[in-house]
Predicted model as a PDB file, atoms N, CA, C, CB and O in Angstrom, pLDDT in the B-factor column:
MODEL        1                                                                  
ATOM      1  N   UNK A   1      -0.917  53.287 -22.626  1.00 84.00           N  
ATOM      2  CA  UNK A   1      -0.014  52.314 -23.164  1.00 84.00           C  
ATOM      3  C   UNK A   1      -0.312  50.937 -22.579  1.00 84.00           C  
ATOM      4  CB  UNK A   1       1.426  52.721 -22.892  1.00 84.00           C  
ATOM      5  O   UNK A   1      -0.250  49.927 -23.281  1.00 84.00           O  
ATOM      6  N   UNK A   2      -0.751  50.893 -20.837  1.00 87.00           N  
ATOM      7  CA  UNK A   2      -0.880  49.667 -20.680  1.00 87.00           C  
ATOM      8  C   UNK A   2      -2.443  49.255 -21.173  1.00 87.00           C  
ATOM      9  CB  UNK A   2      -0.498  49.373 -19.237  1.00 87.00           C  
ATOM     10  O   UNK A   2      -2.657  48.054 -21.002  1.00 87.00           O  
ATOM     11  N   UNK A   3      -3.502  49.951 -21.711  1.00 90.00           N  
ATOM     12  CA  UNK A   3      -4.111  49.547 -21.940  1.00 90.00           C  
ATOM     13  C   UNK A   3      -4.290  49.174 -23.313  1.00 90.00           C  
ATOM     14  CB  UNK A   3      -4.634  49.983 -21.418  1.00 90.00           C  
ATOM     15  O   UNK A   3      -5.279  48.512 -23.630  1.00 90.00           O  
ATOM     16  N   UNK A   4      -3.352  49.563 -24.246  1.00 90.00           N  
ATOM     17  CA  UNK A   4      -2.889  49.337 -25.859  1.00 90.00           C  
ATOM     18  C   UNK A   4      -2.059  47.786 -25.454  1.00 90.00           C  
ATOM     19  CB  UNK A   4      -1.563  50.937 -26.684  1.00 90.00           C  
ATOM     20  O   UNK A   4      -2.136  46.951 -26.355  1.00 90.00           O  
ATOM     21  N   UNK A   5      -1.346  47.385 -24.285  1.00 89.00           N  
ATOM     22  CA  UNK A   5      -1.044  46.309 -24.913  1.00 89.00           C  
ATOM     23  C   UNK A   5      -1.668  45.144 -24.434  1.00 89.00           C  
ATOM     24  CB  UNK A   5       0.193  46.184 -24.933  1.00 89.00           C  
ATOM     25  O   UNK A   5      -1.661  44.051 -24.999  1.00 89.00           O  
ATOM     26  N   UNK A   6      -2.251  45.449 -23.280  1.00 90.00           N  
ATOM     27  CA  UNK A   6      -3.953  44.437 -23.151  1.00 90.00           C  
ATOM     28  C   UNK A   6      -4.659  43.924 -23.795  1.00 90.00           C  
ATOM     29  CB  UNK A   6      -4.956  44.832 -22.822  1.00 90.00           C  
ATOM     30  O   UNK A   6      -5.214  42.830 -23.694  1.00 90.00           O  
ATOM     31  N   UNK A   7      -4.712  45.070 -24.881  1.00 92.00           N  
ATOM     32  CA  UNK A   7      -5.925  44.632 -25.881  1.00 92.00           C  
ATOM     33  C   UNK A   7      -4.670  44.489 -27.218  1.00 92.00           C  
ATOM     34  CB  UNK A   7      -7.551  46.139 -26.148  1.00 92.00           C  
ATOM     35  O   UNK A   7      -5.308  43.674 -27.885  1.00 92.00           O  
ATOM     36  N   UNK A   8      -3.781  44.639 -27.783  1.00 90.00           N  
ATOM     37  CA  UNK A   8      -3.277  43.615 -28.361  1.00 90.00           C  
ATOM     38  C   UNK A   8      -2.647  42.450 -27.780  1.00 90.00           C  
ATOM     39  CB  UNK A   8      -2.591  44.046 -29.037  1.00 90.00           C  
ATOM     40  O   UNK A   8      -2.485  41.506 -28.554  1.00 90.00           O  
ATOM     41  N   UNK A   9      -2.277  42.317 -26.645  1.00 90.00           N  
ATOM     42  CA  UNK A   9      -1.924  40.850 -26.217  1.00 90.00           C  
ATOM     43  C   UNK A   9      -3.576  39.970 -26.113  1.00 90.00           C  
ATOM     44  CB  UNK A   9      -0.961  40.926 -24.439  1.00 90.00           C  
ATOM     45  O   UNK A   9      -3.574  38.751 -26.283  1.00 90.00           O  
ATOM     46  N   UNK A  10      -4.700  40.591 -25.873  1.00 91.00           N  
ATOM     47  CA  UNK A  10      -5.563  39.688 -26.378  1.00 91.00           C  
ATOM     48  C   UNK A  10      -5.726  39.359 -27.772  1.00 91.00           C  
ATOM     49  CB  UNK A  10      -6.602  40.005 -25.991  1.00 91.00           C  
ATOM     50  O   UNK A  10      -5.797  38.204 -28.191  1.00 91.00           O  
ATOM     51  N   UNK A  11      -5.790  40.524 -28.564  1.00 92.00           N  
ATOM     52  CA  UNK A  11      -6.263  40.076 -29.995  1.00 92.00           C  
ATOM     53  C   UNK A  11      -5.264  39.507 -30.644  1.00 92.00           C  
ATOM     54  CB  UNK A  11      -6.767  41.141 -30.875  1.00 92.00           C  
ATOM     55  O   UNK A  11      -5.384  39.636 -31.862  1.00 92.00           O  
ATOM     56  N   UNK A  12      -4.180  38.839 -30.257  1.00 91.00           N  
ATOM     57  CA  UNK A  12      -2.585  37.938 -29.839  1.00 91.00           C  
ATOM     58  C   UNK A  12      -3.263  36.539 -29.687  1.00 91.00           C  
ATOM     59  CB  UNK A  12      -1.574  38.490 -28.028  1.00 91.00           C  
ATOM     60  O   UNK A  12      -3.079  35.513 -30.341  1.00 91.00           O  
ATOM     61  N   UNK A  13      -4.025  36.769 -28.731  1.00 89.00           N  
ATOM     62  CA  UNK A  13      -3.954  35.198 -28.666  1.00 89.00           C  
ATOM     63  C   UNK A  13      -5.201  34.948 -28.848  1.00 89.00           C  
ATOM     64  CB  UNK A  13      -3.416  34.480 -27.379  1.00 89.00           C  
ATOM     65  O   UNK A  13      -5.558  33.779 -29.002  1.00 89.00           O  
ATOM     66  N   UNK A  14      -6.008  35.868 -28.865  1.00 92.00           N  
ATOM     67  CA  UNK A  14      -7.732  35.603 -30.001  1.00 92.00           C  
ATOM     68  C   UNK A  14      -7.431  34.714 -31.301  1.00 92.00           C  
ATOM     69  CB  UNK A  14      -8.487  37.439 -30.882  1.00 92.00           C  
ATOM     70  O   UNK A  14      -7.856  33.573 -31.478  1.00 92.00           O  
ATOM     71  N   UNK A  15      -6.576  35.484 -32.226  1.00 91.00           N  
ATOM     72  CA  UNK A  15      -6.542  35.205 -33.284  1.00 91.00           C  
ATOM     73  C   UNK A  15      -5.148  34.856 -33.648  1.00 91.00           C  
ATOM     74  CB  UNK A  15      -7.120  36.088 -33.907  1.00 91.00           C  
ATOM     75  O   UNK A  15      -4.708  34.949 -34.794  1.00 91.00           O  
ATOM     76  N   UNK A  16      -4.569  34.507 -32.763  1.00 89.00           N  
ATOM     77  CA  UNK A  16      -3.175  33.212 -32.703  1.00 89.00           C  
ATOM     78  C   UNK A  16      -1.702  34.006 -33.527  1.00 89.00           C  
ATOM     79  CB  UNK A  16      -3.773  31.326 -33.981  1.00 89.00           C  
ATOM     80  O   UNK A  16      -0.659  33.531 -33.975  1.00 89.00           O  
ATOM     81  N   UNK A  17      -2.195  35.272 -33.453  1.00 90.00           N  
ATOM     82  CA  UNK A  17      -1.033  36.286 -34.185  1.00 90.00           C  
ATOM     83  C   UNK A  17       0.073  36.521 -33.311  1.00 90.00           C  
ATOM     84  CB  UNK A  17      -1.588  37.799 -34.580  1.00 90.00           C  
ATOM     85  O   UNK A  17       0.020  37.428 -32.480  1.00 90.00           O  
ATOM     86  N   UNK A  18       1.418  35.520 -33.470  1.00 92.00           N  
ATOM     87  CA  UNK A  18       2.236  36.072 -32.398  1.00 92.00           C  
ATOM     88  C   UNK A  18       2.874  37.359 -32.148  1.00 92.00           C  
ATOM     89  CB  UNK A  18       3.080  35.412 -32.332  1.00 92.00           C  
ATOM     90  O   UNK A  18       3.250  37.907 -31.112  1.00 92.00           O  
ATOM     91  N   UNK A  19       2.897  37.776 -33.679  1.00 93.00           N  
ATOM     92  CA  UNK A  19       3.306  39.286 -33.389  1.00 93.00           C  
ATOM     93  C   UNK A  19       2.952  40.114 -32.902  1.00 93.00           C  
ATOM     94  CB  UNK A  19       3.440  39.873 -33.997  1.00 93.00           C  
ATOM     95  O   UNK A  19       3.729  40.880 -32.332  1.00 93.00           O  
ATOM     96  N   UNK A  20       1.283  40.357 -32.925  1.00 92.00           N  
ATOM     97  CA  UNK A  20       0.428  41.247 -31.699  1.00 92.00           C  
ATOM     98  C   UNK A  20       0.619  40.924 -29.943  1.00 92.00           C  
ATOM     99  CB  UNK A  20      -1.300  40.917 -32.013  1.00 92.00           C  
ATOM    100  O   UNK A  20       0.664  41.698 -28.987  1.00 92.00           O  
ATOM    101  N   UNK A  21       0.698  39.527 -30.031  1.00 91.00           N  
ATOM    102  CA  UNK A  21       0.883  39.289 -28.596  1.00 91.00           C  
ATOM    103  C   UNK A  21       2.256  39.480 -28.121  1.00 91.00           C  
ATOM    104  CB  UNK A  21       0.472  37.955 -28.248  1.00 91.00           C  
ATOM    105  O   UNK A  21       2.463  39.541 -26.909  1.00 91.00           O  
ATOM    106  N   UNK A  22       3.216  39.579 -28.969  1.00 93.00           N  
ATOM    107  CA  UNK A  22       4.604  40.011 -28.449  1.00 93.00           C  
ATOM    108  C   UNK A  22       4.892  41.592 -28.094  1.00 93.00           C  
ATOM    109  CB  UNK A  22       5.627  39.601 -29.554  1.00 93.00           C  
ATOM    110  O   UNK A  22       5.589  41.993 -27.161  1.00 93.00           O  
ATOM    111  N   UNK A  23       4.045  42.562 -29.260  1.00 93.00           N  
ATOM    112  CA  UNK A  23       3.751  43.555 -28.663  1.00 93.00           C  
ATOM    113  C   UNK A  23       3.028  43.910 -27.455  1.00 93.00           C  
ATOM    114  CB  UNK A  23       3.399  43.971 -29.335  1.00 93.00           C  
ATOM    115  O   UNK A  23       3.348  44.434 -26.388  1.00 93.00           O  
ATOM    116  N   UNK A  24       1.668  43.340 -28.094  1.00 92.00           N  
ATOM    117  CA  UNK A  24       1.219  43.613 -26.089  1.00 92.00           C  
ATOM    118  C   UNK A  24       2.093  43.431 -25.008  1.00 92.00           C  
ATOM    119  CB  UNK A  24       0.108  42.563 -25.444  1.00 92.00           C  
ATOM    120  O   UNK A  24       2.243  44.216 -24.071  1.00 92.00           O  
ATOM    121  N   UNK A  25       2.707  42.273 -25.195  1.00 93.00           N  
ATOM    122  CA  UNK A  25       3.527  42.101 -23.696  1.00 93.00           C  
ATOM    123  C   UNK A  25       4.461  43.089 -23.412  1.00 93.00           C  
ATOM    124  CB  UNK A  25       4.379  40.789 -23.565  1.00 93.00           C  
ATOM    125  O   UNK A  25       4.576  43.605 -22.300  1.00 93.00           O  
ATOM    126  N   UNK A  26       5.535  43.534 -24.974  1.00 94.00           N  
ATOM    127  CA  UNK A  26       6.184  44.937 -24.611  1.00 94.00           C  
ATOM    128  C   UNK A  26       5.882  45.836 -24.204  1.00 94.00           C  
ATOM    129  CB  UNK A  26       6.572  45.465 -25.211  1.00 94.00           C  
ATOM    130  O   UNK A  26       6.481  46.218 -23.199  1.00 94.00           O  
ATOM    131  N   UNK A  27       4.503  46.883 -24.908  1.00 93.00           N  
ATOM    132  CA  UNK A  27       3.599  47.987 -24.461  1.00 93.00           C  
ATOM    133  C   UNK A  27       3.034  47.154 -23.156  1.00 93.00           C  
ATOM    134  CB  UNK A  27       2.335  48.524 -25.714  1.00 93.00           C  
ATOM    135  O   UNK A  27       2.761  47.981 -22.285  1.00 93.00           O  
ATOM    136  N   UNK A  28       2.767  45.834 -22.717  1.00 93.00           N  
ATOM    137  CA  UNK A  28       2.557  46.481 -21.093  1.00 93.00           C  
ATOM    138  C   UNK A  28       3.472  46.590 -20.024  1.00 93.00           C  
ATOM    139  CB  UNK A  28       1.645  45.793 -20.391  1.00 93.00           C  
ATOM    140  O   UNK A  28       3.086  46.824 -18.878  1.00 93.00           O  
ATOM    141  N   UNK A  29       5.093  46.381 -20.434  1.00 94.00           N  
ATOM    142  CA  UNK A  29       5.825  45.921 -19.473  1.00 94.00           C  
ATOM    143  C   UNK A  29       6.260  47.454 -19.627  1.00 94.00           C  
ATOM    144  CB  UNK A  29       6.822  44.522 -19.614  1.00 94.00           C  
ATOM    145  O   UNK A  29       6.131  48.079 -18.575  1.00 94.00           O  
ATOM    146  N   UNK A  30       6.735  48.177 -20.681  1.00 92.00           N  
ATOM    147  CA  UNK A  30       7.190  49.419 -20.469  1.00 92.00           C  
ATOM    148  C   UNK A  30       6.411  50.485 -20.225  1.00 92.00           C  
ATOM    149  CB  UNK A  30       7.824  49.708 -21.326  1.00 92.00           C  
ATOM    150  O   UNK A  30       6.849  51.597 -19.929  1.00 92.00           O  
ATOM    151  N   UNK A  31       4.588  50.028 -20.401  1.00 90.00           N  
ATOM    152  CA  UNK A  31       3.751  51.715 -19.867  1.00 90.00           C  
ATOM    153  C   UNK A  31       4.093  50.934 -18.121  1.00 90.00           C  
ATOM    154  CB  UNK A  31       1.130  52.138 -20.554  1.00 90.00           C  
ATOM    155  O   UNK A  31       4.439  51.714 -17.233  1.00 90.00           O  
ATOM    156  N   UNK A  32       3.988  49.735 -17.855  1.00 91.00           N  
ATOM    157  CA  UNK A  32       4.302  49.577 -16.346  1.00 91.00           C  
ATOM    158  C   UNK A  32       5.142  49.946 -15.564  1.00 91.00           C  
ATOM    159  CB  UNK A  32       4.422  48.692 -16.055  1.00 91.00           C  
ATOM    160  O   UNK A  32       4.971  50.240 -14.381  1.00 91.00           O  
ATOM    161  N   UNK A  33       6.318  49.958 -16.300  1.00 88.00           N  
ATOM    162  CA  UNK A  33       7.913  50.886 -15.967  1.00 88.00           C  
ATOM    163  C   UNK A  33       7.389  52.047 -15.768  1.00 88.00           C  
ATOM    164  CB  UNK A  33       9.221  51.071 -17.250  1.00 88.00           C  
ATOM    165  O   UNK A  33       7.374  52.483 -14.617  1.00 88.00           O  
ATOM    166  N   UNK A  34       6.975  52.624 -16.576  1.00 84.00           N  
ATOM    167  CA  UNK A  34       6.717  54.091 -16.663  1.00 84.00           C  
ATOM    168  C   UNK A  34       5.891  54.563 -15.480  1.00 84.00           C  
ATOM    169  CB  UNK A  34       5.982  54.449 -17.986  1.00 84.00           C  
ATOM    170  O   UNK A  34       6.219  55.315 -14.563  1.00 84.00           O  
ATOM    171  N   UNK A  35       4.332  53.722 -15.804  1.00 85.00           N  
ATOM    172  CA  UNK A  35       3.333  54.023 -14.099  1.00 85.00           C  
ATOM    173  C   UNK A  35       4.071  54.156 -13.329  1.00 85.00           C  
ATOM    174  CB  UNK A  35       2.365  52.942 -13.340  1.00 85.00           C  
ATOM    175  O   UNK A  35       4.118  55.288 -12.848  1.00 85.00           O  
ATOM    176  N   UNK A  36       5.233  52.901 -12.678  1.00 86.00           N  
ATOM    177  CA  UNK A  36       5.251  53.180 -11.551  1.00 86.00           C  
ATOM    178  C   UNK A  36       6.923  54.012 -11.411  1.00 86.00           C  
ATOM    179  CB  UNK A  36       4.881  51.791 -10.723  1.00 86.00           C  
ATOM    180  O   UNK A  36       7.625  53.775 -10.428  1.00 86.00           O  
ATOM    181  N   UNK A  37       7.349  54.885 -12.419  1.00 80.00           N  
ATOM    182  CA  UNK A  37       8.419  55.630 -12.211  1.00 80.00           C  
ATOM    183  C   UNK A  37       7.434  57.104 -12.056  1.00 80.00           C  
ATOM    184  CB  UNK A  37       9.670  55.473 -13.522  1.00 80.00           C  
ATOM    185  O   UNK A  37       7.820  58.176 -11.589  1.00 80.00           O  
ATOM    186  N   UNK A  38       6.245  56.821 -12.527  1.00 77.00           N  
ATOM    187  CA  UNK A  38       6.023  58.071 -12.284  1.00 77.00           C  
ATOM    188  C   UNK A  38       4.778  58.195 -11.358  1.00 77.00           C  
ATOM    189  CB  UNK A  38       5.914  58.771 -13.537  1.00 77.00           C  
ATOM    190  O   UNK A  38       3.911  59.045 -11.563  1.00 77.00           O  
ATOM    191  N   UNK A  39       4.733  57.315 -10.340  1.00 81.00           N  
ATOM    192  CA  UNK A  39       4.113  57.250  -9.623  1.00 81.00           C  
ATOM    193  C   UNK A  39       4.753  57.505  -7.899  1.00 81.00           C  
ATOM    194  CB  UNK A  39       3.585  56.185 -10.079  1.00 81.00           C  
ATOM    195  O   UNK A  39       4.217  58.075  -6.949  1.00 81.00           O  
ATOM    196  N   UNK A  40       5.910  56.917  -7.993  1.00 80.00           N  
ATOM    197  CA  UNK A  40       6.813  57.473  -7.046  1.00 80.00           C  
ATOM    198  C   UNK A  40       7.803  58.791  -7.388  1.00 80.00           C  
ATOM    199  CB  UNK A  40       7.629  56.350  -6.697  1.00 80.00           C  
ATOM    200  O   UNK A  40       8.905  59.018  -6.888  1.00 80.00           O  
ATOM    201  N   UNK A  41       7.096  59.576  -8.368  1.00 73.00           N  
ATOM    202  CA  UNK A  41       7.824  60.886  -8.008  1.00 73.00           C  
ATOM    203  C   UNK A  41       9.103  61.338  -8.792  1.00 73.00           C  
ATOM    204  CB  UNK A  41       8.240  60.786  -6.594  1.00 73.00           C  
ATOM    205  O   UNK A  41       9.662  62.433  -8.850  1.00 73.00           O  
ATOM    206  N   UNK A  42       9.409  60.002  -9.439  1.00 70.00           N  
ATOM    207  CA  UNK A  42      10.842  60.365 -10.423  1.00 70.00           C  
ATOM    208  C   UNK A  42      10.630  60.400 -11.783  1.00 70.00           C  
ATOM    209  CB  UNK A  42      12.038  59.295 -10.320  1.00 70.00           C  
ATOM    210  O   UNK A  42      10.187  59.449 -12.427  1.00 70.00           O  
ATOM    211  N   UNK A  43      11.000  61.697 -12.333  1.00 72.00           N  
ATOM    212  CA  UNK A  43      11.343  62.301 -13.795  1.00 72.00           C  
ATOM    213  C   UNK A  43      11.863  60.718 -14.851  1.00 72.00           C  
ATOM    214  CB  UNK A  43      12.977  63.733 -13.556  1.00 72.00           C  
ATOM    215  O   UNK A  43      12.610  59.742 -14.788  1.00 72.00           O  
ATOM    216  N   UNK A  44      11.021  61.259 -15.603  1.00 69.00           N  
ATOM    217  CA  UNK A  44      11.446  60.104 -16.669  1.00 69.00           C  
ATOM    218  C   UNK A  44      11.416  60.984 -18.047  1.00 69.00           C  
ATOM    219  CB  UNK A  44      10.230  58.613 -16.728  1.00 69.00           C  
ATOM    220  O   UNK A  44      10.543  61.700 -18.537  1.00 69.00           O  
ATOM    221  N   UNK A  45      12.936  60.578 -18.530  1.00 68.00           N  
ATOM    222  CA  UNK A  45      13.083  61.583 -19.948  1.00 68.00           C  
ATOM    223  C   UNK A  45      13.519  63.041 -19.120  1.00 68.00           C  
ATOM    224  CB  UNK A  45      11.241  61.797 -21.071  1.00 68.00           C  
ATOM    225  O   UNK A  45      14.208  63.877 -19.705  1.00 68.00           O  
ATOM    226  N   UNK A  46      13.156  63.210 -18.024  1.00 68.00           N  
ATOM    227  CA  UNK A  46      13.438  65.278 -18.189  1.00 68.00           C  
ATOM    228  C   UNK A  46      12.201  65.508 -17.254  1.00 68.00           C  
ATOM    229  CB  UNK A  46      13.118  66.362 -20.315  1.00 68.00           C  
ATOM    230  O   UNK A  46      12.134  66.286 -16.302  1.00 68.00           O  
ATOM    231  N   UNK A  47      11.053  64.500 -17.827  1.00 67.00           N  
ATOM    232  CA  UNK A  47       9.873  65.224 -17.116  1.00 67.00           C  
ATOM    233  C   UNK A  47       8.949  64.636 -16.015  1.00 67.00           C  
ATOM    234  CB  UNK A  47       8.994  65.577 -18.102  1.00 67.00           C  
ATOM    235  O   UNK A  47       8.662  63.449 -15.866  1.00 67.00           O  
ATOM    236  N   UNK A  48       8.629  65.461 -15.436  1.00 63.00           N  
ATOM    237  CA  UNK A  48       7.685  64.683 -14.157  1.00 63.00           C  
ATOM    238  C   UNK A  48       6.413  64.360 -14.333  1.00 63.00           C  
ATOM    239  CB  UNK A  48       7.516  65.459 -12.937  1.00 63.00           C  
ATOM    240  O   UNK A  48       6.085  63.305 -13.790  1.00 63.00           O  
ATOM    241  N   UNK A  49       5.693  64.860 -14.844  1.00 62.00           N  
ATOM    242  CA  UNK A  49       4.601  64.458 -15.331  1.00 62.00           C  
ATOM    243  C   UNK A  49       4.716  64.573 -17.472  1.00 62.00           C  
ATOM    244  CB  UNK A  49       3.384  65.562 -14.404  1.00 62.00           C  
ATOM    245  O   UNK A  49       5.338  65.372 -18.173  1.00 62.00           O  
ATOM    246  N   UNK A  50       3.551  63.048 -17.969  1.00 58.00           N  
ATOM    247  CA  UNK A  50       2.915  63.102 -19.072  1.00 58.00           C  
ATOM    248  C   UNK A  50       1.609  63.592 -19.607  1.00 58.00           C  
ATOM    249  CB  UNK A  50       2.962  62.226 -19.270  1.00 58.00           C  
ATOM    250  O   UNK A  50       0.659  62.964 -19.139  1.00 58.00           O  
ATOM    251  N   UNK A  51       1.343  64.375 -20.309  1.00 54.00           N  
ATOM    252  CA  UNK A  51       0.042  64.676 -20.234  1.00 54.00           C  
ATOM    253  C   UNK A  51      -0.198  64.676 -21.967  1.00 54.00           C  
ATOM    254  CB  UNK A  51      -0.264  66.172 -19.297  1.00 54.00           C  
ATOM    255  O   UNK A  51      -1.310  64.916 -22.436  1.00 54.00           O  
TER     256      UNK A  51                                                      
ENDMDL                                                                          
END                                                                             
């Protein structure tokens, strides 16, 4: 996820589309939530690990 919104927050501001770059910034702020909830050990949704 954080690497889905990397590469639309670039192709955001490559090609001046604000709507891609508003996504990227969402998909990276919430796979970042996520890394680091599930990086220290706490269940997110029910589960401890995504696979």
């Amino acid at each position: 996820m954080i690497i889905l919104g990397i590469v639309l927050l670039v192709l955001g501001f490559i090609f001046g589309i604000h709507l891609l770059w508003v996504l990227g910034v969402v998909l990276l702020v919430i796979g970042a939530v996520l890394w680091i909830l599930g990086s220290v050990g706490r269940p997110v949704a029910g589960r401890r690990y995504w696979y």
